[in-house]
Structure formats: C-alpha cells, structure tokens
PyMOL Python script that loads the backbone (N, CA, C, O; Angstrom):
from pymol import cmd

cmd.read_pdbstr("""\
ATOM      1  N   UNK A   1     -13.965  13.021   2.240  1.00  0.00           N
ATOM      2  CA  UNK A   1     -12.728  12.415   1.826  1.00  0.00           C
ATOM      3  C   UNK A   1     -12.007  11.895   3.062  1.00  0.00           C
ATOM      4  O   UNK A   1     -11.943  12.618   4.056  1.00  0.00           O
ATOM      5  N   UNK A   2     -11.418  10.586   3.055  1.00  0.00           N
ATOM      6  CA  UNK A   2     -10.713  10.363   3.861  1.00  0.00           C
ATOM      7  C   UNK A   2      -9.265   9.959   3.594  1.00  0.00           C
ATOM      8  O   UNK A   2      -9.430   9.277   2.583  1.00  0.00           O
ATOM      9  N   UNK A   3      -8.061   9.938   3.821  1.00  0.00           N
ATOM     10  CA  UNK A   3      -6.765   9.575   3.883  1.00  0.00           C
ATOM     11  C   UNK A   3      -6.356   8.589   4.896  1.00  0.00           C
ATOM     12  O   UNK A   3      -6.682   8.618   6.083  1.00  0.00           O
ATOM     13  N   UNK A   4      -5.531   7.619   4.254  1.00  0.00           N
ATOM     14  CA  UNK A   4      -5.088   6.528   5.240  1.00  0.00           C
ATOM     15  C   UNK A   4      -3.546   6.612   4.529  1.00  0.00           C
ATOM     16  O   UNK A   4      -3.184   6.825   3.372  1.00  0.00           O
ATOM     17  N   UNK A   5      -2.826   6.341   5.782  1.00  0.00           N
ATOM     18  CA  UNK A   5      -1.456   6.713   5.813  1.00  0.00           C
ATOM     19  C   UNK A   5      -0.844   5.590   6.211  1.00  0.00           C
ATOM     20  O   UNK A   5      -0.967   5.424   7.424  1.00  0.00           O
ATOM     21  N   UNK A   6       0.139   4.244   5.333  1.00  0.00           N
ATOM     22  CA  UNK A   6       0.448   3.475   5.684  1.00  0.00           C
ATOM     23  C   UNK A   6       2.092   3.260   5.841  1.00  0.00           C
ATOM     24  O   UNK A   6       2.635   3.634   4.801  1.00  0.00           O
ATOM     25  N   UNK A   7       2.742   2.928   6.506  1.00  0.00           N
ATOM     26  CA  UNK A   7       3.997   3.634   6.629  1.00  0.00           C
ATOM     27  C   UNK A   7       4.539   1.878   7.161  1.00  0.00           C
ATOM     28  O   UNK A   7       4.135   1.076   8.004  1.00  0.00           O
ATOM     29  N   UNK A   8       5.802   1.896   5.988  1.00  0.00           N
ATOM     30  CA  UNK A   8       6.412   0.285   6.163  1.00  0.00           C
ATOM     31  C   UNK A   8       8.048   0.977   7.022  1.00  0.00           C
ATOM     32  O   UNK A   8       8.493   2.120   7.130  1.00  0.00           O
ATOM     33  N   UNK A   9       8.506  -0.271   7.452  1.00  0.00           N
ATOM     34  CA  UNK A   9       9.877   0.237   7.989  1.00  0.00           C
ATOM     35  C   UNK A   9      10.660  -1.037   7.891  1.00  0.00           C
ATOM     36  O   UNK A   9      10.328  -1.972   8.620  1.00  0.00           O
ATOM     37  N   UNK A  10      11.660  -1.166   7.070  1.00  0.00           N
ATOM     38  CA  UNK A  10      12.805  -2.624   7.326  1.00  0.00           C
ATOM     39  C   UNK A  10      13.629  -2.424   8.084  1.00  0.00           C
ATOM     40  O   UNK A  10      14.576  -1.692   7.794  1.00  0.00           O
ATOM     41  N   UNK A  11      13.504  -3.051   9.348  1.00  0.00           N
ATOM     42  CA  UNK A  11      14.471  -3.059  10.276  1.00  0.00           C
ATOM     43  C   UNK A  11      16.056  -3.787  10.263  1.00  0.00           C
ATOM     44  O   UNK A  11      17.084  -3.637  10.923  1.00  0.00           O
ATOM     45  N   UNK A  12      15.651  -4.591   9.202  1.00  0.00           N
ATOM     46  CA  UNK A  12      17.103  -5.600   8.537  1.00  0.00           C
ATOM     47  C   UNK A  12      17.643  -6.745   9.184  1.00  0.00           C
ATOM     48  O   UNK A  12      16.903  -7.445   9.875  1.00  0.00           O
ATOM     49  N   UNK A  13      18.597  -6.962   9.072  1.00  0.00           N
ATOM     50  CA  UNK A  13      19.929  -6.342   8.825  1.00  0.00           C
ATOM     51  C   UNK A  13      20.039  -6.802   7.514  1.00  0.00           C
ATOM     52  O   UNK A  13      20.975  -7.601   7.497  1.00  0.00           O
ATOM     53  N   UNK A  14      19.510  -6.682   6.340  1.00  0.00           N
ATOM     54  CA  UNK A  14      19.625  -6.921   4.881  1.00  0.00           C
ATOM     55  C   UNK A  14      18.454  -6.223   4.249  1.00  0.00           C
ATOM     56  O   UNK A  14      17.474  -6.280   4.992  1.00  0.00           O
ATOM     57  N   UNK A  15      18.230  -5.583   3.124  1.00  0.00           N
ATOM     58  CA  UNK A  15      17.371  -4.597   2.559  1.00  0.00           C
ATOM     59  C   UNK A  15      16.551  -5.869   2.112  1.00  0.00           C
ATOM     60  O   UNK A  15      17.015  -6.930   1.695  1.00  0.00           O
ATOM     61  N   UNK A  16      15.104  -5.492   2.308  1.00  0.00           N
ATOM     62  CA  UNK A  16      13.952  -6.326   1.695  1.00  0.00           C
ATOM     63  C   UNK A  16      13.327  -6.214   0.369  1.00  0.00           C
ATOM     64  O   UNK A  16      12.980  -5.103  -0.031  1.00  0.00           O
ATOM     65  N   UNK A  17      13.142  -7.322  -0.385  1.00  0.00           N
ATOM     66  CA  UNK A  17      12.433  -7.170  -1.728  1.00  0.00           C
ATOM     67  C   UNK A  17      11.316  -7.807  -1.635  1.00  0.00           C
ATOM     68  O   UNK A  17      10.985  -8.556  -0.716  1.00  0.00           O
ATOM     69  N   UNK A  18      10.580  -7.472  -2.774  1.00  0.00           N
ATOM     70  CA  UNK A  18       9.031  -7.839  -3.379  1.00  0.00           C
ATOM     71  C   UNK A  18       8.181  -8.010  -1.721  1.00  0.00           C
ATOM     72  O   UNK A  18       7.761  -9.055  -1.224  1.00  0.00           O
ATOM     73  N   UNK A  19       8.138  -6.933  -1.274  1.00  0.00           N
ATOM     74  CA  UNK A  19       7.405  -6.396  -0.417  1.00  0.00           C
ATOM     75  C   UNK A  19       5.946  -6.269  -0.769  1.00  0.00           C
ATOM     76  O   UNK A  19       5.752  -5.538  -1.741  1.00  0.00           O
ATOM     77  N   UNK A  20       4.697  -6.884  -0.134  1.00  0.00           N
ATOM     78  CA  UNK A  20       3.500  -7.069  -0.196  1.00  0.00           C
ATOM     79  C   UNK A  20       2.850  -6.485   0.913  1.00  0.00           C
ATOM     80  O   UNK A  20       3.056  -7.098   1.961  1.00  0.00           O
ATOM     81  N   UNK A  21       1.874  -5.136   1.036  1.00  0.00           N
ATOM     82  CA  UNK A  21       1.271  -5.392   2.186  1.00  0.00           C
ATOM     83  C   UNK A  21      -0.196  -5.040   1.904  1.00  0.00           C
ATOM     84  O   UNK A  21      -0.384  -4.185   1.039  1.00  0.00           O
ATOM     85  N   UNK A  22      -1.138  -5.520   2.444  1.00  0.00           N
ATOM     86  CA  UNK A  22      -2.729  -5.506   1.907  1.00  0.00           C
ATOM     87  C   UNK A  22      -3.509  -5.076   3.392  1.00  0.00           C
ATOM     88  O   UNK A  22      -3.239  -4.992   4.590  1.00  0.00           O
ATOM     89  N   UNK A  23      -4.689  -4.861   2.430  1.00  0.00           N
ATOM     90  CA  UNK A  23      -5.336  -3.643   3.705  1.00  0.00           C
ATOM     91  C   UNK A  23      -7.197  -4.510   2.500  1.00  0.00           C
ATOM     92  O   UNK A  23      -7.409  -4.610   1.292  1.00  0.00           O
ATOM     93  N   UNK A  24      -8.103  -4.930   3.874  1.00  0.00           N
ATOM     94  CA  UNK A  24      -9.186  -5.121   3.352  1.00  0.00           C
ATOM     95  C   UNK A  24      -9.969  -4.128   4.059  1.00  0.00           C
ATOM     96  O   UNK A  24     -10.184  -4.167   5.271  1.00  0.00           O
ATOM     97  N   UNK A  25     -10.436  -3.131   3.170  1.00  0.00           N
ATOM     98  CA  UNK A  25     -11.226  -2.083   3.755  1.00  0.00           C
ATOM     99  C   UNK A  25     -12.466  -3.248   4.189  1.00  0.00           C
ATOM    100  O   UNK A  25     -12.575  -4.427   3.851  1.00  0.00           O
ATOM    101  N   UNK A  26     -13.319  -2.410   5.060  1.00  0.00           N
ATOM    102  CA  UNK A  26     -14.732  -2.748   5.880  1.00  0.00           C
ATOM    103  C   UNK A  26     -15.804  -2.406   5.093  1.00  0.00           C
ATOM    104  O   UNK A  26     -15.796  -1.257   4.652  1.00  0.00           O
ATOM    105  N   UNK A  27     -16.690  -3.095   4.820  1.00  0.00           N
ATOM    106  CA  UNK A  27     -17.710  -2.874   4.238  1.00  0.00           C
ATOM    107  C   UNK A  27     -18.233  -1.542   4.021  1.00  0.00           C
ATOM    108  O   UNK A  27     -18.587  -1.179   2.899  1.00  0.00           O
ATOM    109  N   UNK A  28     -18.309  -0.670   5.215  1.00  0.00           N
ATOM    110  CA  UNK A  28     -18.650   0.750   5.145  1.00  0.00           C
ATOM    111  C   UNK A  28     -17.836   1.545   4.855  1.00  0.00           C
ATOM    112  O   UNK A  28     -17.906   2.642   5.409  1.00  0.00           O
ATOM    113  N   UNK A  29     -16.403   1.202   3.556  1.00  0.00           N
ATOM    114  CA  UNK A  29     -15.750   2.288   2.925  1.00  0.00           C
ATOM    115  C   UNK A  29     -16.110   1.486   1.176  1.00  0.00           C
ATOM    116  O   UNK A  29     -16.403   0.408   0.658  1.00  0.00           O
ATOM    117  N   UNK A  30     -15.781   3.139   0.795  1.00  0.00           N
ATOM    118  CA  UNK A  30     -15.397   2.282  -1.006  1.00  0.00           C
ATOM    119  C   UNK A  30     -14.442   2.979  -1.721  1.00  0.00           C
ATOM    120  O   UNK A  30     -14.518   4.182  -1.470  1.00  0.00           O
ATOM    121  N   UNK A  31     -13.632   2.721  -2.458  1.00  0.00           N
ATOM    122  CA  UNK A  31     -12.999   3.311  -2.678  1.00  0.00           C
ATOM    123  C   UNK A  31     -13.258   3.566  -4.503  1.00  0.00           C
ATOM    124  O   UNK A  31     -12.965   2.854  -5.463  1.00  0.00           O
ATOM    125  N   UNK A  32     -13.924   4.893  -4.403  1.00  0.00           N
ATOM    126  CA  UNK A  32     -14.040   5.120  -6.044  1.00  0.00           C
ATOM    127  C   UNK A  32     -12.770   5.964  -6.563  1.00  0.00           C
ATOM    128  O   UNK A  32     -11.816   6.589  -6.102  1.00  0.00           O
ATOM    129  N   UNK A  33     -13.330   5.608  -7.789  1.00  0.00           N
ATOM    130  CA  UNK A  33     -12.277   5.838  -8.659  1.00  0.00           C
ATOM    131  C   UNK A  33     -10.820   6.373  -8.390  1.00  0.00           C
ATOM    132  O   UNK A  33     -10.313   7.492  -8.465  1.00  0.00           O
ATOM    133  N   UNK A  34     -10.063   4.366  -7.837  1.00  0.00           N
ATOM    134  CA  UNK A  34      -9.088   4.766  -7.492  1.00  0.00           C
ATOM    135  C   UNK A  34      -7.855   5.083  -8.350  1.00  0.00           C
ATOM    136  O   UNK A  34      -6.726   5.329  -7.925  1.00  0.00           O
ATOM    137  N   UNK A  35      -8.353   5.025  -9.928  1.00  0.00           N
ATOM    138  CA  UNK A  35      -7.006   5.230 -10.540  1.00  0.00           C
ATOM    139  C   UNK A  35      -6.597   6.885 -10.027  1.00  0.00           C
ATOM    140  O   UNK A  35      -5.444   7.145  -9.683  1.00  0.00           O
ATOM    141  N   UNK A  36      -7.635   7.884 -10.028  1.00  0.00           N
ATOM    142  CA  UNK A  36      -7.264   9.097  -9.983  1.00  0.00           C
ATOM    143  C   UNK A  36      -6.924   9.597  -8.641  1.00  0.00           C
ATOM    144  O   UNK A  36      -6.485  10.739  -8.503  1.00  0.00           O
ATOM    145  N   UNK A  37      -7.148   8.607  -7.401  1.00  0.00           N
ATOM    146  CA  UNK A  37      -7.531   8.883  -5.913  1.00  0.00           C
ATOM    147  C   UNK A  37      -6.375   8.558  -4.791  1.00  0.00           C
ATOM    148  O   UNK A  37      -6.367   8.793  -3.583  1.00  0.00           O
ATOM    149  N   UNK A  38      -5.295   7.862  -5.734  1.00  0.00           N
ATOM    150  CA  UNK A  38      -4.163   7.437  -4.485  1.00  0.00           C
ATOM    151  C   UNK A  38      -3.236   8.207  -5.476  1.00  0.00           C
ATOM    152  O   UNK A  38      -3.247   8.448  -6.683  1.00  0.00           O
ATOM    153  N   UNK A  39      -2.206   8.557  -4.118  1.00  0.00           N
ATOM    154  CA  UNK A  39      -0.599   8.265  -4.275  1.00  0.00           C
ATOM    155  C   UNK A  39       0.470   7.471  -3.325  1.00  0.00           C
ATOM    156  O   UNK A  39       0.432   7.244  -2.116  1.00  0.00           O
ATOM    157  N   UNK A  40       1.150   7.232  -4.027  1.00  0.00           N
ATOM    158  CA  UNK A  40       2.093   5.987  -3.363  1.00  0.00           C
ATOM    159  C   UNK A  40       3.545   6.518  -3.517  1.00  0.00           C
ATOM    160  O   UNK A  40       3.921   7.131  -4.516  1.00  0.00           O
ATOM    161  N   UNK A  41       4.303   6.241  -2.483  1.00  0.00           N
ATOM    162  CA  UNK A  41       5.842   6.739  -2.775  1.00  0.00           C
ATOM    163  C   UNK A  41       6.817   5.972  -3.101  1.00  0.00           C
ATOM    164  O   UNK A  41       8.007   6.243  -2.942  1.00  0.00           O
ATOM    165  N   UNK A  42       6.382   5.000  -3.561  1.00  0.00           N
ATOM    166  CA  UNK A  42       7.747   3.347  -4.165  1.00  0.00           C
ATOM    167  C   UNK A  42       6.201   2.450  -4.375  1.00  0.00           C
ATOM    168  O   UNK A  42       5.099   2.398  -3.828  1.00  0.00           O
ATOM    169  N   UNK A  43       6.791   1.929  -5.316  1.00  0.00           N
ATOM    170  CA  UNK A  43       5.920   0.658  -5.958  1.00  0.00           C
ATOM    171  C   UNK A  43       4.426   0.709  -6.978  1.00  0.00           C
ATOM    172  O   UNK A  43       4.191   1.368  -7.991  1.00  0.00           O
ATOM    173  N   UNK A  44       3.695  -0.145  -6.324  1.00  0.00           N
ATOM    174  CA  UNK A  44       2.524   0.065  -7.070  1.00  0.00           C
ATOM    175  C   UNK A  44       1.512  -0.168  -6.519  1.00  0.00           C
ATOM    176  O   UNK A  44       1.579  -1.204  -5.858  1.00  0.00           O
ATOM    177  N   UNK A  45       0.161   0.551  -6.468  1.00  0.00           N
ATOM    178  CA  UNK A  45      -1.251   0.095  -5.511  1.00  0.00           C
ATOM    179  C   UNK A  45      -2.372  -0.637  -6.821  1.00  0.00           C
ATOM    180  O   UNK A  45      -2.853   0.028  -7.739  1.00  0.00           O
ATOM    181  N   UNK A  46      -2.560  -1.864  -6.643  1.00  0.00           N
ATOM    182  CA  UNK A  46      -3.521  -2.316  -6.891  1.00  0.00           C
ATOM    183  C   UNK A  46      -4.884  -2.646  -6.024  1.00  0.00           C
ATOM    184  O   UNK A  46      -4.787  -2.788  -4.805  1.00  0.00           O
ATOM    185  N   UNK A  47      -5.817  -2.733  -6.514  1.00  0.00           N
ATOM    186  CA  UNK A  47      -7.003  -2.843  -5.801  1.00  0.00           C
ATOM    187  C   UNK A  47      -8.165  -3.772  -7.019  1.00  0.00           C
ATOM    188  O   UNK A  47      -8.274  -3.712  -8.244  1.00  0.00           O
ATOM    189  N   UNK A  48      -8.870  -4.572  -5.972  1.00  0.00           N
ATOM    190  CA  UNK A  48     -10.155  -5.375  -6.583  1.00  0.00           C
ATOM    191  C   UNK A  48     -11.511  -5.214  -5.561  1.00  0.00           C
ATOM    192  O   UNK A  48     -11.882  -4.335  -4.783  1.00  0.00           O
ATOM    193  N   UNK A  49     -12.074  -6.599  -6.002  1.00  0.00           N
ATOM    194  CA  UNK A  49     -13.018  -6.869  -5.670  1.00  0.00           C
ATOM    195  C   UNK A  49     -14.493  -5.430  -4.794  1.00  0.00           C
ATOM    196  O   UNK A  49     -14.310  -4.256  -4.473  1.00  0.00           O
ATOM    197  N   UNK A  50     -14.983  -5.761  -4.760  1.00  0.00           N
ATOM    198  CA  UNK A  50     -16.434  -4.928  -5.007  1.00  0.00           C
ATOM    199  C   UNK A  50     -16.190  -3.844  -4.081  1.00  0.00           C
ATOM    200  O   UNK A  50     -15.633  -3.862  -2.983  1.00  0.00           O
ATOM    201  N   UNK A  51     -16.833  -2.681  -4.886  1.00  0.00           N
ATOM    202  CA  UNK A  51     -16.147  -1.359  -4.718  1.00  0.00           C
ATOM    203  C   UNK A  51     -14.970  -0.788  -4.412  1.00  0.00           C
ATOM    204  O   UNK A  51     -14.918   0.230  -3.721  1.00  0.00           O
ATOM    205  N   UNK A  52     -13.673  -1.521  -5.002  1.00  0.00           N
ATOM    206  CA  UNK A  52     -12.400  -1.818  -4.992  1.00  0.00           C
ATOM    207  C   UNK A  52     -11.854  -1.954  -2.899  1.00  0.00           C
ATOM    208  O   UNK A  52     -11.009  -1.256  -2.338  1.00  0.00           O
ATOM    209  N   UNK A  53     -12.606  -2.932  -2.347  1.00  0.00           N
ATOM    210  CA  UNK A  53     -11.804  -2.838  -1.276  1.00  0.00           C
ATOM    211  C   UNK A  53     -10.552  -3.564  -0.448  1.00  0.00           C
ATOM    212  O   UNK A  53      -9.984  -3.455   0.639  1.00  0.00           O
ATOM    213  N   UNK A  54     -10.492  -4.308  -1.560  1.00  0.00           N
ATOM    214  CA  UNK A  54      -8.853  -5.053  -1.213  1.00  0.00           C
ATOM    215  C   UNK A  54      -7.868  -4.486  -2.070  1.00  0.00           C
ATOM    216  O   UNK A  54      -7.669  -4.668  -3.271  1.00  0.00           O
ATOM    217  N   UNK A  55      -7.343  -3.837  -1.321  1.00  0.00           N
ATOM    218  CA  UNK A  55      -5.435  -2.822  -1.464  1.00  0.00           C
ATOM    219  C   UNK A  55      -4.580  -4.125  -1.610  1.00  0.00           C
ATOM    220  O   UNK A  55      -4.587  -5.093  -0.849  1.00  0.00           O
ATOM    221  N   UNK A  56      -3.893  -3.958  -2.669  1.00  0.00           N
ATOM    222  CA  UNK A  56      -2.338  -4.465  -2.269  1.00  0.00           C
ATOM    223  C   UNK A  56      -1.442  -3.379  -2.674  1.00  0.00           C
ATOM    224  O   UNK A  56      -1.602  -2.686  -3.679  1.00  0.00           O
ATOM    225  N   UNK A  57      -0.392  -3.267  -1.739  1.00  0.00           N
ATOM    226  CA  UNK A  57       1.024  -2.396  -2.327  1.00  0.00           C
ATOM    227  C   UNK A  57       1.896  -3.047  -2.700  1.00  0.00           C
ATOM    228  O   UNK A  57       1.960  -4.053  -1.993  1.00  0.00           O
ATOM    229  N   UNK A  58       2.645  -3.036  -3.456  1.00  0.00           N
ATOM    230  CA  UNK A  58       3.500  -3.845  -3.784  1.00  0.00           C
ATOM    231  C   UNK A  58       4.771  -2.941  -4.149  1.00  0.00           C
ATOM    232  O   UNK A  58       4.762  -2.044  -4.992  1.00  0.00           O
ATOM    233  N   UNK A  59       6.096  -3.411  -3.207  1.00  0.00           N
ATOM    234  CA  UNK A  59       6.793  -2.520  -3.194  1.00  0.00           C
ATOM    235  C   UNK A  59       8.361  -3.620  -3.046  1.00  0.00           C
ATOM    236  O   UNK A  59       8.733  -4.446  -2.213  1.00  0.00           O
ATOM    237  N   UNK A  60       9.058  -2.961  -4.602  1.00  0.00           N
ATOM    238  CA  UNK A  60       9.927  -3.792  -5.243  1.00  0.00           C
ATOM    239  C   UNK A  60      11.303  -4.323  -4.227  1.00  0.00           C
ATOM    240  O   UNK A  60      11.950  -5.362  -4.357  1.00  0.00           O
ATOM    241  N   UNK A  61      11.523  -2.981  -2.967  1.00  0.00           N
ATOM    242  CA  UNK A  61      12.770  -2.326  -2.579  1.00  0.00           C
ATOM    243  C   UNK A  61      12.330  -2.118  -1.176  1.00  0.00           C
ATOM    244  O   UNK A  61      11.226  -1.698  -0.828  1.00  0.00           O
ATOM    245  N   UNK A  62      13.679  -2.586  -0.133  1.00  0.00           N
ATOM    246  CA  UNK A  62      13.352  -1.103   0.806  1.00  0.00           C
ATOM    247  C   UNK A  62      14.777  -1.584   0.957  1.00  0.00           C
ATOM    248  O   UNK A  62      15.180  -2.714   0.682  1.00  0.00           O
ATOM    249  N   UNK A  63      15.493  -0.565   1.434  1.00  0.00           N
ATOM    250  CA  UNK A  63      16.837  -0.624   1.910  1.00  0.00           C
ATOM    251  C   UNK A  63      16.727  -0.825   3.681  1.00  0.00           C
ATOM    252  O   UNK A  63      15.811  -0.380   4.373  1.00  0.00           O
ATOM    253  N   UNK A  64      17.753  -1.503   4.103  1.00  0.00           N
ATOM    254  CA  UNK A  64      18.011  -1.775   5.385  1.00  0.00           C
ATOM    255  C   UNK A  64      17.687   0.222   5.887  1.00  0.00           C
ATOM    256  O   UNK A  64      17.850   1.355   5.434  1.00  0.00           O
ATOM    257  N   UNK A  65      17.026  -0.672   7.372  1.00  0.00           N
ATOM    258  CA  UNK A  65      16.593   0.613   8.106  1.00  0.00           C
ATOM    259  C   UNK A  65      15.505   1.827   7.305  1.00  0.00           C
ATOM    260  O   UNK A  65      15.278   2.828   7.985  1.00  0.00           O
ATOM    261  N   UNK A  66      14.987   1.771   6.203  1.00  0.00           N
ATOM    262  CA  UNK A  66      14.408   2.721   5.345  1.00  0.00           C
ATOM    263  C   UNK A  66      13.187   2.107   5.799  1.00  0.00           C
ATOM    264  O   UNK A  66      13.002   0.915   6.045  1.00  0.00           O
ATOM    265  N   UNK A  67      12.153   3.333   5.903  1.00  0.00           N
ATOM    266  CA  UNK A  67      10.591   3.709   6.000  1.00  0.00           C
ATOM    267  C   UNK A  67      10.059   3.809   4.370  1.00  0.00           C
ATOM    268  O   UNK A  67      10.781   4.082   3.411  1.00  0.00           O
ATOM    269  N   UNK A  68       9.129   3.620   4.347  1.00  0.00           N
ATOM    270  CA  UNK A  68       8.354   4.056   3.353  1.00  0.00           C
ATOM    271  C   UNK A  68       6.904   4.407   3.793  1.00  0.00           C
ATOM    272  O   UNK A  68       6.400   3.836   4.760  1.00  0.00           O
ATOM    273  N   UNK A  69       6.232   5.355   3.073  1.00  0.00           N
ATOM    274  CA  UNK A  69       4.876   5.891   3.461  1.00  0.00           C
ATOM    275  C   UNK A  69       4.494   5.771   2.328  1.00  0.00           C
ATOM    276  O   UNK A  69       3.344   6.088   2.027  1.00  0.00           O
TER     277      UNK A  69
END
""", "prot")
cmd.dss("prot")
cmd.show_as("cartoon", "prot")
cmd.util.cbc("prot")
cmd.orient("prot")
C-alpha cells in the first residue's frame, strides 16, 4: 500500500473557488479500486483512464490563507 499526501494552500489575498488539481500517476502505479481506497478532506476525487491513473481533485472552496490536505 502506498499513500500520497497532497496538501493545497491559498495564499490570497481573496479565498479561491473551483479549485482543480491533477496528478498523472506513472505507468508503474495503479490505482485499484479507488471508490473504496481514497479519502479527501473538501471536495471530490475523480479518476480515469487505464488503471485509473489520472486524479483530479476538485475542490469547491478554500478560504484566504487555508491549507487543505
């Protein structure tokens, strides 16, 4: 098992919306069965293409100066 830890930060000076950030795993990962296999702390993780390795997060909110992981 491996864990990847992606951690956003709005520096501002105005809170950011419809926040996108994507991650194309490398051929030598796969990510099975990711409905049961992630958690996310704001938004939503979608994933495609073959052996689901293109991530998108999609994250509605961040308030000025706020992190998200």
């Amino acid at each position: 098992m491996s864990v990847f830890v992606i951690t956003v930060r709005n520096n501002g000076p105005e809170a950011a919306t419809n926040v996108v950030v994507a991650s194309n795993l490398s051929n030598d990962w796969s990510f099975h069965n990711p409905t049961a296999n992630h958690v996310v702390s704001h938004g939503a993780l979608s994933w495609s293409s073959t052996d689901n390795r293109n991530l998108t997060w999609g994250v509605p909110f961040i308030p000025n100066g706020g992190p998200l992981f």
